[in-house]
N, C-alpha and C positions, 0 to 999 in steps of 0.2 A: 776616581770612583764616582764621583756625583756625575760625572756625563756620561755614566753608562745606564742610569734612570731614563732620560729623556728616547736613549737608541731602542730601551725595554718596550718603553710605551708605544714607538714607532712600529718597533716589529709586532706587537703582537696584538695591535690595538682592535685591528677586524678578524680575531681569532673570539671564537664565543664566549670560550671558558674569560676571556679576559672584559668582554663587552658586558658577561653576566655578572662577573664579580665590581665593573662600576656603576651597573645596576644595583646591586644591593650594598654598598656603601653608600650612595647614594639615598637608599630608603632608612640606613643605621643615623644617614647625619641629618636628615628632615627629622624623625620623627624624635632626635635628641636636641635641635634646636628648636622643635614647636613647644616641644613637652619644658624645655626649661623658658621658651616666651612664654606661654601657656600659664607656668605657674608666677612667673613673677607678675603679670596679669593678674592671678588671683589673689595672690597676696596685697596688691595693692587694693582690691575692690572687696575681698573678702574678710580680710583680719583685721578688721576694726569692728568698734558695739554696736549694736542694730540702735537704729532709732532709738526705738522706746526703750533700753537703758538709758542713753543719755541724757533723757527727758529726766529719767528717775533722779538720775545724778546730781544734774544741773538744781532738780529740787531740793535734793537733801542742802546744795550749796546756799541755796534763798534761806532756806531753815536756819541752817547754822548760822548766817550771818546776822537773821534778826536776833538769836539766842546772844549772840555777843554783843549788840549794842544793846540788848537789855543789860548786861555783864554781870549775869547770872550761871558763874561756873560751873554750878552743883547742877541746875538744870540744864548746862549745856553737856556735864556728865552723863548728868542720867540720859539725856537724848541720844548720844552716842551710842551706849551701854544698850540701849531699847532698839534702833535697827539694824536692817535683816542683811546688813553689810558688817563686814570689822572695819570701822575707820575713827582716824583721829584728827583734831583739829590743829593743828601745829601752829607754831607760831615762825618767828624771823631764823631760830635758830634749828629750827627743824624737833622743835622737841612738843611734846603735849601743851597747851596753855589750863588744862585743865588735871585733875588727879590723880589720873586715871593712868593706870602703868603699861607701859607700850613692851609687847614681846620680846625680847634680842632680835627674832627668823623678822619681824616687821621690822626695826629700825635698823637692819642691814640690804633689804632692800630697798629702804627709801634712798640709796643711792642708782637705781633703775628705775625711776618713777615715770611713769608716763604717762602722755597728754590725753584730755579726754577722747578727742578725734584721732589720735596718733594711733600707730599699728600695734598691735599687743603682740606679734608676733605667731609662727607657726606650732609652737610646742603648749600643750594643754599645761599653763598651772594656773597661781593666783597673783597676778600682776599687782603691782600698787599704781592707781589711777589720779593723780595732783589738780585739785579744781582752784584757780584762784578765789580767795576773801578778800572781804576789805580788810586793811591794816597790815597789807603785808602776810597776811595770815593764808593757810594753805587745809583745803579738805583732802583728806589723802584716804583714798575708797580701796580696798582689796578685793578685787573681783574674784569673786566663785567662779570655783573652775567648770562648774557647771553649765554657766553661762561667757564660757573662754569661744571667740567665733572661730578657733581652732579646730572644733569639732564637725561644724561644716565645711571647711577649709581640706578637710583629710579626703572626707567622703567625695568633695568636685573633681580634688585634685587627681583620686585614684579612680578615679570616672573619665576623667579628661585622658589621661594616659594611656586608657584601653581606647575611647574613642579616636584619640591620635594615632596609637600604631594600627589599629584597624583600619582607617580612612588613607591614611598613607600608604600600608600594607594595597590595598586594593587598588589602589591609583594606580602602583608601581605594576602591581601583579596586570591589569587591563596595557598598561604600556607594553612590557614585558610579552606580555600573550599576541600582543596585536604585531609588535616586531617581529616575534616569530610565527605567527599566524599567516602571516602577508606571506612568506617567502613558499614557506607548506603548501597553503593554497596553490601559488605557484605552479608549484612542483607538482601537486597533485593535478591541477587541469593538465598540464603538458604529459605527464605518465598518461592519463586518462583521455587524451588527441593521440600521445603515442600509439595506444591498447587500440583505438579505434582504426588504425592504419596509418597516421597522418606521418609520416616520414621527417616532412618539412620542416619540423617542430624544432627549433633551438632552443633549448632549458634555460643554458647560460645568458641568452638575449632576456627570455620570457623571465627569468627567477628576479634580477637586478638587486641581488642582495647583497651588502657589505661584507657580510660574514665569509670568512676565509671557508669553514666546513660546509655551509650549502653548497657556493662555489665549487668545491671539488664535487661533491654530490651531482650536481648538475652538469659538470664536465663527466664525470662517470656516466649517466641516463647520457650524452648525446653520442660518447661512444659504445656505447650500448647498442644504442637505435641506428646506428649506420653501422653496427655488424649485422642487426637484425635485416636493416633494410638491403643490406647486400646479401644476408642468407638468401632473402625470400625471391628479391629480385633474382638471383642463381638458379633458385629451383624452379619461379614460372617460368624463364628461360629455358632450363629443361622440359619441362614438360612440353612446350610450347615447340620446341625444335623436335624433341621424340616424336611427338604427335604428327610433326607435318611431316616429316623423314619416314614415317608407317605408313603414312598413306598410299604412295607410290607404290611401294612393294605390295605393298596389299591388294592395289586397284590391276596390278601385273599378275595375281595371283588371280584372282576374278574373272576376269578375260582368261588365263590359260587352264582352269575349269569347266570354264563355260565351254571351250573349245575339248576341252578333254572329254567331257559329257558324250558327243558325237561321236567318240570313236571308240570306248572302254565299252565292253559284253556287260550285257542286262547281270551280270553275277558281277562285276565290279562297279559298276552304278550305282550303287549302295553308300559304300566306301568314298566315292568319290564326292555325290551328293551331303553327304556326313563331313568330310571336310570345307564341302561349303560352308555351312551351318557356320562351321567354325571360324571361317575366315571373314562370314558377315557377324558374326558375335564380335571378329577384333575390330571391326572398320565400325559397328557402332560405340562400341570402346573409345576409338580415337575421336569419334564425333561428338561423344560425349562430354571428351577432355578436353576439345578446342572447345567447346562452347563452353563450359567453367573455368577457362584458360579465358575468353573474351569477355565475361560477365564479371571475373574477380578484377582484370586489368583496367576495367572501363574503360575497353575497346569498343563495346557494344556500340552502335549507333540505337539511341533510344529514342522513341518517339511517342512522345505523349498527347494525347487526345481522349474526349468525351469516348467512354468506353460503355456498354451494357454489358457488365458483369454475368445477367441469367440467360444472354442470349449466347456468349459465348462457352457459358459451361453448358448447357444444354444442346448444346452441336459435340461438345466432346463424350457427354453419356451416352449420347447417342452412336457414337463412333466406338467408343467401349462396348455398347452391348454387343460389336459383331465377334466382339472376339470372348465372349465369359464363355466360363467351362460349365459343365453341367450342374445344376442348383446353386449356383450364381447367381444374385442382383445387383442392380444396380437401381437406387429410389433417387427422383430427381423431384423435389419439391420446389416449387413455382414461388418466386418473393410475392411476399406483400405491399411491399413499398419500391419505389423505383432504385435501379441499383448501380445506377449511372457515378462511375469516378472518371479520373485523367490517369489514364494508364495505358500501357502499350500494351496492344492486341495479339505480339506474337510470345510476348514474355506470358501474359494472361493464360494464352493456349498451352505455352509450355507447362507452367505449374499448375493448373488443372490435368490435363493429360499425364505430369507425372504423378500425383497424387494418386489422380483414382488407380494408374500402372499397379503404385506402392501397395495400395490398400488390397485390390484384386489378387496382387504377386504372394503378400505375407498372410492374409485373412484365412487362408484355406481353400477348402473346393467348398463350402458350404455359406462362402460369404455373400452379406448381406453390407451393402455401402450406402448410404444414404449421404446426399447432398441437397443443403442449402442454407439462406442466407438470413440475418440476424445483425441490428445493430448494437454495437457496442462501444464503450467509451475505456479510455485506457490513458493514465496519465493526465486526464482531465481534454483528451483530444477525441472527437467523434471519429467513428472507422464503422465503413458495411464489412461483417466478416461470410465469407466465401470456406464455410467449412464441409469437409471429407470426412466421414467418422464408418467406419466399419466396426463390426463383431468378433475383430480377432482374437492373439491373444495379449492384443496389448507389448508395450516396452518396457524393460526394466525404469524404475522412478531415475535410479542413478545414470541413465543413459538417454535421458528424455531432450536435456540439453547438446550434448555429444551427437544426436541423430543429424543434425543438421551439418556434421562437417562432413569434408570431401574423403570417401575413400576410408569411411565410417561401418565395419561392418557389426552388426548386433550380434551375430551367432553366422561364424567365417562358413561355416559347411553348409548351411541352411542357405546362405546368400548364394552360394557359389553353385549350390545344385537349382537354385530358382533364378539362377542368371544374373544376380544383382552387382551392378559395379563400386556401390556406396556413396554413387556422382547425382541420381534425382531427387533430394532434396537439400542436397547441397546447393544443386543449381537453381530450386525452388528461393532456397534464401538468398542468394546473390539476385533472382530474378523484383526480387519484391524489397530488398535493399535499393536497387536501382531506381523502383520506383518509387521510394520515400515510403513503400510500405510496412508490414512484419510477415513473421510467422510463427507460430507456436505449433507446440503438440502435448497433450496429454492424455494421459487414459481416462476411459470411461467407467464412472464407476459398477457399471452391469455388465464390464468387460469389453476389450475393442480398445483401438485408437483412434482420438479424436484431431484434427488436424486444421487449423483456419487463416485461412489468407486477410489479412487485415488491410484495407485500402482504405487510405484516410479521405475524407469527406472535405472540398474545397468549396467553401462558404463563400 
């Protein structure tokens, strides 16, 4: 039986339940061995007479000793009888020298008599206190319990006790928190490198904890993230291989149109032209989905350079107005300050061009778009923002975040009759991700969505 303690300890020693329960033994036998240091500490410094008793004392002892070399009984009587102590002067045999009659409850204590300076003990009564005389003779003073330093003694000591198991309590508790603090943390950047995409990320390398239960935690989060990272790897795979596998048959489809156009009657022409349409709606479909296929993969080849922000979105409003519907605008207002970042010029084109597409496509026939440019700080980091704000009717609040994934639709038949794949601002965010920048959107409060390219500013 006793070597089955040591194999207990062995097994379960980096299991928590077992780490936290030597944790707080640990805080049971500190704050039991300081609080019993603690008080025998007070009792040595506290449970004796202050001073100024002993001064009293020590006088009554001068007193009475001139009273007996006078060897004047009656007046060493009356003297005793008259102070503001009960005490007697005794002699060799422990009894009165004078005739004055000693209690019983007094002459059975004077077998616990104690020294002036000695310790009178923890519990409040009335000690008897023995001062040596000359001749062998004995002042024996019964201290008021009034003046017992027991009463101070109570009050330190149930001061000290709280102050001990608080001061311990907190040590332990900052220990205790920071052991399990450290590993959380952990665990929380690697989740939150996971969330961000980072695949790479090993929990169990990054956590380094003792504990048996993080441990498996962390072996859980890394196969997690390698079904995740095979999901996802699986699906850009697919898409990526559908995509290019359409295109053939699509560009086969193109050419035997084009060729069919020349030989079909002006009364099927119609028909035939109409399945164009369609067949160029699928092929920008797939050119869509490769370029969100190459921008999520960081495939992209990017290249970054000193860019003018106003100069390339005022080449694309301008390429916008050829195509607005009737009572359509498009307001292109001029920066004030220079709007020069490091950004690449074809990602730039892209997400302006999709934007204003977006805004133009959802705002109505009566849409009014307005672009331009505005500094702002976010997270304590300076960005020119590149915003798009039309008069529409705005996004649901709930769906304002969501707008930005791939294949995203707000209202499925509305999209689908206005041609929307749910791929240009998706590709917007991947385009400005790429370039260390942002993008947001929200409604405006006079109605409309408001939309801003955030290009951080290189000091």
């Amino acid at each position: 039986m006793p070597s089955l303690a040591p194999q207990f300890v062995k097994r379960h020693k980096r299991n928590l339940a077992f780490e936290l329960f030597s944790y707080m033994s640990g805080v049971v036998l500190c704050i039991l061995l300081l609080q019993t240091a603690t008080e025998q500490a007070l009792i040595r410094t506290m449970l004796v007479l202050p001073d100024t008793v002993k001064e009293k004392m020590r006088d009554l002892a001068t007193q009475a000793n001139v009273l007996i070399e006078d060897g004047d009984m009656d007046e060493l009587a009356d003297w005793e009888s008259a102070q503001p102590y009960y005490l007697f002067v005794l002699g060799k045999n422990n009894q009165p020298i004078t005739h004055r009659d000693m209690h019983p409850h007094f002459e059975f204590k004077l077998k616990f008599l104690r020294e002036l300076g000695g310790n009178m003990g923890e519990r409040v009564n009335k000690p008897l206190i023995g001062i040596p005389l000359g001749n062998k003779n004995t002042l024996v003073i019964q201290l008021p319990s009034e003046l017992h330093p027991a009463h101070r003694f109570l009050n330190y000591l149930n001061a000290s006790k709280v102050v001990i198991a608080l001061a311990i309590v907190i040590l332990f508790s900052l220990i205790l928190a920071r052991k399990l603090q450290q590993p959380l943390n952990r665990l929380r950047e690697a989740s939150h490198r996971l969330a961000q995409g980072d695949f790479k990320v090993n929990v169990v390398n990054e956590l380094q904890s003792p504990a048996s239960e993080f441990n498996q935690l962390a072996q859980d989060f890394d196969q997690m993230s390698r079904q995740i990272h095979s999901l996802a790897e699986k699906q850009k795979r697919l898409l990526r291989d559908v995509s290019h596998e359409l295109r053939t048959p699509l560009a086969r489809q193109n050419l035997a149109l084009h060729l069919l156009k020349h030989k079909v009657s002006d009364s099927e022409l119609e028909l035939v032209k109409r399945v164009e349409r369609e067949v160029e709606e699928m092929d920008n479909l797939v050119a869509e989905i490769l370029t969100f296929s190459r921008l999520e993969n960081a495939r992209y080849e990017l290249s970054l350079k000193p860019v003018s922000l106003e100069t390339y979105a005022d080449s694309q409003v301008k390429q916008s107005k050829l195509d607005l519907r009737d009572n359509q605008t498009v307001k292109f207002w001029p920066a004030s300050e220079p709007t020069q970042v490091l950004a690449d010029e074809r990602l730039v084109v892209r997400c302006v061009r999709n934007l204003l597409t977006n805004s133009l496509k959802y705002a109505g026939d009566n849409a009014i778009v307005d672009v331009f440019f505005y500094r702002t700080k976010v997270n304590s980091k300076d960005y020119i923002a590149l915003a798009v704000q039309d008069n529409g009717p705005g996004i649901a609040e709930g769906q304002l975040k969501t707008v930005f994934q791939p294949f995203t639709r707000i209202e499925a038949s509305r999209d689908k009759k206005l041609g929307g794949y749910g791929l240009g601002l998706a590709i917007v965010k991947e385009s400005m991700q790429l370039m260390g920048g942002e993008v947001s959107a929200r409604n405006r409060k006079d109605g409309g969505l408001h939309i801003e390219l955030l290009f951080p500013i290189e000091l």
